[in-house]
C-alpha angles and dihedrals in degrees: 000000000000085000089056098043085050103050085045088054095055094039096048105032120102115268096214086062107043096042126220117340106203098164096259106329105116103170122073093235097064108125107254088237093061099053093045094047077049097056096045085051090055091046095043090056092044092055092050090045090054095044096050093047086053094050086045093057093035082057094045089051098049084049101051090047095034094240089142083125093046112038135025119210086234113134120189124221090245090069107045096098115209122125095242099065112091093194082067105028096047095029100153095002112087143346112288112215121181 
């Protein structure tokens, strides 16, 4: 849950009071290709934590009803919603490369 509160914090709050968010690149001087190769690591590790929280609690939930013949606790790209994640936000829109 502390991942999601913190991704809806930096998307929500105001951008006058929180300052510049360049994905890790805190001097002025950072090439814009490193930030930006920064960024897309954050986001990258914040998409696999989250997947694999979503198939955790998908295991935990097949376990605790016995659906092990009926559901598997796999959860596609596609459907791990966070802004961030391309595979969600452009689904049918355009091409996703990594």
């Amino acid at each position: 849950m502390v991942i999601v509160e913190n991704k809806l914090e930096r998307i929500y709050r105001s951008h006058a009071l929180r300052g510049n968010d360049h994905g890790g690149c805190e001097n002025e001087t950072s090439l814009l290709k490193t930030c930006y190769a920064n960024w897309h690591k954050q986001n990258q590790a914040t998409i696999a934590e989250m997947q694999r929280l979503e198939q955790e609690n998908n295991r935990l939930f097949i376990e605790a009803y016995g659906l092990q013949d009926e559901l598997t606790p796999d959860v596609p790209l596609e459907q791990i919603t966070l802004t961030v994640n391309p595979y969600y936000r452009y689904k049918g829109v355009i091409g996703v490369r990594d």
